[in-house]
VMD Tcl script that draws the C-alpha trace (Angstrom):
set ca {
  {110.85 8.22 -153.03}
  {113.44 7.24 -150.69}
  {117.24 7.68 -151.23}
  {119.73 6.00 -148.12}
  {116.69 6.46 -146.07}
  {115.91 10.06 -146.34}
  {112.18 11.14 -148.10}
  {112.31 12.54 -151.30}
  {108.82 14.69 -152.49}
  {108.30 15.38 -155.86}
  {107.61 19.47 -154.90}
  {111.39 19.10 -153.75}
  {112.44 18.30 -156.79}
  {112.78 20.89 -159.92}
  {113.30 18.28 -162.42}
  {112.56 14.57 -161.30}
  {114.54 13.22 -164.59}
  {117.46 15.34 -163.96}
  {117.38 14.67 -160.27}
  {117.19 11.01 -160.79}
  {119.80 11.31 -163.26}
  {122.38 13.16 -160.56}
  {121.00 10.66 -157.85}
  {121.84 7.36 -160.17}
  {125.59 9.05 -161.01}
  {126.31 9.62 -156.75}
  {124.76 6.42 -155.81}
  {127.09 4.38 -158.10}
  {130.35 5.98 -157.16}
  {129.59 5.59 -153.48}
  {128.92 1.96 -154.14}
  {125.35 2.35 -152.82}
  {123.29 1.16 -155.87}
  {122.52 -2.20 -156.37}
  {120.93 -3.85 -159.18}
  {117.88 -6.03 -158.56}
  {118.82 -9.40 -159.05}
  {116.25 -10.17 -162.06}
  {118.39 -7.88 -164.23}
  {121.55 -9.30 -165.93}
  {124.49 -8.12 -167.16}
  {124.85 -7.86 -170.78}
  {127.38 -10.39 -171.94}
  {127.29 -10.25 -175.72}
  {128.79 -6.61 -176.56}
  {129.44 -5.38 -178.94}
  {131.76 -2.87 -176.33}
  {132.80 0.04 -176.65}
  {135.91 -0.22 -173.99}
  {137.93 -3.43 -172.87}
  {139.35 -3.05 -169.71}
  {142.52 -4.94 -169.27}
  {143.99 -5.15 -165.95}
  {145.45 -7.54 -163.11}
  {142.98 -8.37 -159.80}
  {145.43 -7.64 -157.55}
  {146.62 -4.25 -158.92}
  {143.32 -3.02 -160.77}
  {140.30 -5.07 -159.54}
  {138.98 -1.63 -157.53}
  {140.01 0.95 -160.25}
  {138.62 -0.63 -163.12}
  {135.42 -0.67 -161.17}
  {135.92 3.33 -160.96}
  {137.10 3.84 -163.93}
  {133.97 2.05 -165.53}
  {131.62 4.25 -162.86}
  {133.53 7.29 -164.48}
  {133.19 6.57 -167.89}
  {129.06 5.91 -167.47}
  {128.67 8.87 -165.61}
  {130.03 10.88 -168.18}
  {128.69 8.46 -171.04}
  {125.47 7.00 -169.64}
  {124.96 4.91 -173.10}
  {128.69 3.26 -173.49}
  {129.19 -0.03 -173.01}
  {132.15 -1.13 -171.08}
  {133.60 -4.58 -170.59}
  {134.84 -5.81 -167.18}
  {135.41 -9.43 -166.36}
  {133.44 -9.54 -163.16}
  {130.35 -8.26 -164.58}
  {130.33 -9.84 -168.24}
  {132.56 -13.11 -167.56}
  {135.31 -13.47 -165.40}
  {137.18 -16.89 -165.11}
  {140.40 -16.06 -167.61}
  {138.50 -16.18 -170.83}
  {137.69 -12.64 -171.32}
  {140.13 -12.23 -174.25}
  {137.46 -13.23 -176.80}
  {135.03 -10.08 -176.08}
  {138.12 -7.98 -177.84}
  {137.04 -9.34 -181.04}
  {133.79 -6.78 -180.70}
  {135.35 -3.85 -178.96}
  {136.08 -0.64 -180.11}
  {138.97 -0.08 -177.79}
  {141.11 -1.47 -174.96}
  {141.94 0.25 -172.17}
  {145.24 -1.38 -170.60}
  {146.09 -0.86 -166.96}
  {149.75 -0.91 -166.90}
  {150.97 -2.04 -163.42}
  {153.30 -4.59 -162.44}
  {151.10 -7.76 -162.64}
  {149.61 -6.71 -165.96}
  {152.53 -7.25 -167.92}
  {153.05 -10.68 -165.86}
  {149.82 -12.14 -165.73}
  {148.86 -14.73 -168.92}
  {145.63 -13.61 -169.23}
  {147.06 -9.81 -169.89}
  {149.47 -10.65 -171.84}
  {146.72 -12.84 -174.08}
  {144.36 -9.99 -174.21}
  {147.01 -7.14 -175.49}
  {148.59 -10.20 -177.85}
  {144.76 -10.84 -179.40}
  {143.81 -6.66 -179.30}
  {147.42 -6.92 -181.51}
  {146.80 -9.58 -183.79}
  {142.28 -8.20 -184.10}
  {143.88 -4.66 -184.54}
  {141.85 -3.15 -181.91}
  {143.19 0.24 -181.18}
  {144.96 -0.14 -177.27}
  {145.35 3.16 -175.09}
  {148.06 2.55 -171.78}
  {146.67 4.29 -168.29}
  {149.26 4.46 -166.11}
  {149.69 4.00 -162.29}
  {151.69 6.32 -160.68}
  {152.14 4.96 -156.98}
  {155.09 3.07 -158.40}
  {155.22 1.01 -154.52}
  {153.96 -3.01 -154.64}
  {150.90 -2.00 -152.98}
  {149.72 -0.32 -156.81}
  {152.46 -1.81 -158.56}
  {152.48 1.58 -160.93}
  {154.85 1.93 -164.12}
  {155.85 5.26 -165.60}
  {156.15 5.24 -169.58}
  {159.72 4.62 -169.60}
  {159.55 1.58 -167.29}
  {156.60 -0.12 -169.74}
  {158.35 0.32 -172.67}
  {161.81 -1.31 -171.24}
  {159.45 -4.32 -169.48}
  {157.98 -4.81 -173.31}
  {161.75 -5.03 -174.64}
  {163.14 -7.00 -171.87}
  {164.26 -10.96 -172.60}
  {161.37 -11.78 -169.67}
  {158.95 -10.42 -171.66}
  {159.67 -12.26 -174.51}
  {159.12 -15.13 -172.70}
  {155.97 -14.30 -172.05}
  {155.40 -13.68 -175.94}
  {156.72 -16.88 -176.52}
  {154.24 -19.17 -174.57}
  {151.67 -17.60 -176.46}
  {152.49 -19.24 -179.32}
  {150.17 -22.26 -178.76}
  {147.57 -20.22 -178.56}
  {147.86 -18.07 -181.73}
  {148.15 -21.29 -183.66}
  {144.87 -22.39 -182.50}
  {143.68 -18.76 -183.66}
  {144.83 -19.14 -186.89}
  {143.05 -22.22 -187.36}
  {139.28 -20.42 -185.73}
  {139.91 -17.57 -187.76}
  {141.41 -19.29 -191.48}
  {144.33 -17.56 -191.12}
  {147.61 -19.59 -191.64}
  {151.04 -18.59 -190.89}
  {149.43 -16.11 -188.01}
  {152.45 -15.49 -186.01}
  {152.35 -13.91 -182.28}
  {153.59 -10.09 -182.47}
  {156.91 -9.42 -181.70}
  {157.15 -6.80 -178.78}
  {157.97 -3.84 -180.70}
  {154.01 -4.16 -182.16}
  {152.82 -4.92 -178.79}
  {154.53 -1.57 -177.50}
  {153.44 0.56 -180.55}
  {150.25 0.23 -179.78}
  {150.08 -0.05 -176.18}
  {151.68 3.73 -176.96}
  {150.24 4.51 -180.29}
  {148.20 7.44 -178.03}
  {149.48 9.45 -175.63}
  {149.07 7.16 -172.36}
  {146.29 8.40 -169.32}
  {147.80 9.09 -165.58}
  {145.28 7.56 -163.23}
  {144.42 9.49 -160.19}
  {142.97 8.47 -156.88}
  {141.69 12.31 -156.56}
  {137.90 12.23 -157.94}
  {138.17 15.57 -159.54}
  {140.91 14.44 -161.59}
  {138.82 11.20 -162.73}
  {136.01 12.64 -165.27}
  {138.18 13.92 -167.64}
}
mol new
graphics top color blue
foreach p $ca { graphics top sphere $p radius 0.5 }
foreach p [lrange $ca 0 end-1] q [lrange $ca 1 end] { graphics top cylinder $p $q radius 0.2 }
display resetview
């Protein structure tokens, strides 16, 4: 067995499953594992965690994040777009996931797509827990608590809530619901912050938590 090039006997190794196991955990958070390309992505769900988040302020840390959560979960299924979908129609997959993870930076809270997904994890009553950036510069485009909850009251935001109107109507008529209305923002902030919000870190040993 070779691992980045360096012989691997099975007398060197107490427990081959174990080993294997520990191998398969460092080889995905270095980036060095790749899939063969006859296996494919499951696309279906049902998931266990939605990740919500903005390319240009989350594309890398939702990839950790998701490395994190297997490492310390090997059987939970996580959704992210550029493994299951992709293309601005990930919203749908809420409808059979357990949770949503929301990664609240700057473009999150501007970007349609976001604000669709946290507007249909509202209206499907999927349970939404905030993780927070804390470089607050434009390179992360982090928001502390207070700074979320004022964006999610502010008259911009609202806007934003406002546009999505169209598309809750045509909800209503998929789902047989009439009179579905788009939530105002105080529901979209109680349950961004219905549980105590998650501080992401850069610093691995503060990652498997």
């Amino acid at each position: 067995l070779y691992l980045d090039g360096v012989e691997v006997t099975l007398r060197s190794l107490p427990s081959l499953s174990q080993s294997l196991e520990a191998a398969y955990a460092h080889y995905i958070r270095e980036g060095k594992l790749r899939l063969p390309s006859c296996v494919t992505p499951p696309t279906a769900g049902p998931f266990h965690i939605f990740l919500s988040h903005n390319w240009k302020h989350g594309q890398s840390e939702m990839r950790i994040v998701k490395n994190r959560l297997r490492e310390m979960l090997p059987d939970v299924s996580v959704f992210l777009d550029v493994d299951n979908l992709g293309g601005g129609s990930d919203h749908t997959h809420l409808d059979v996931t357990d949770v949503c993870l929301c990664f609240c930076t700057q473009r999150w809270f501007t970007s349609p797509p976001c604000v669709r997904e946290v507007v249909r994890a509202v209206l499907r009553k999927v349970p939404c827990v905030a993780l927070l950036e804390p470089d607050t510069t434009d390179v992360h485009g982090g928001h502390t608590e207070a700074e979320c909850r004022a964006i999610l009251r502010s008259d911009k935001y609202a806007v934003k809530l406002k546009q999505m109107e169209p598309a809750v109507a045509d909800w209503a008529t998929e789902w047989g619901i009439p009179g579905l209305a788009v939530p105002i923002a105080k529901e979209i902030e109680d349950a961004l912050f219905a549980h105590p919000p998650i501080v992401w870190y850069r610093l691995a040993a503060f990652q498997d938590v």
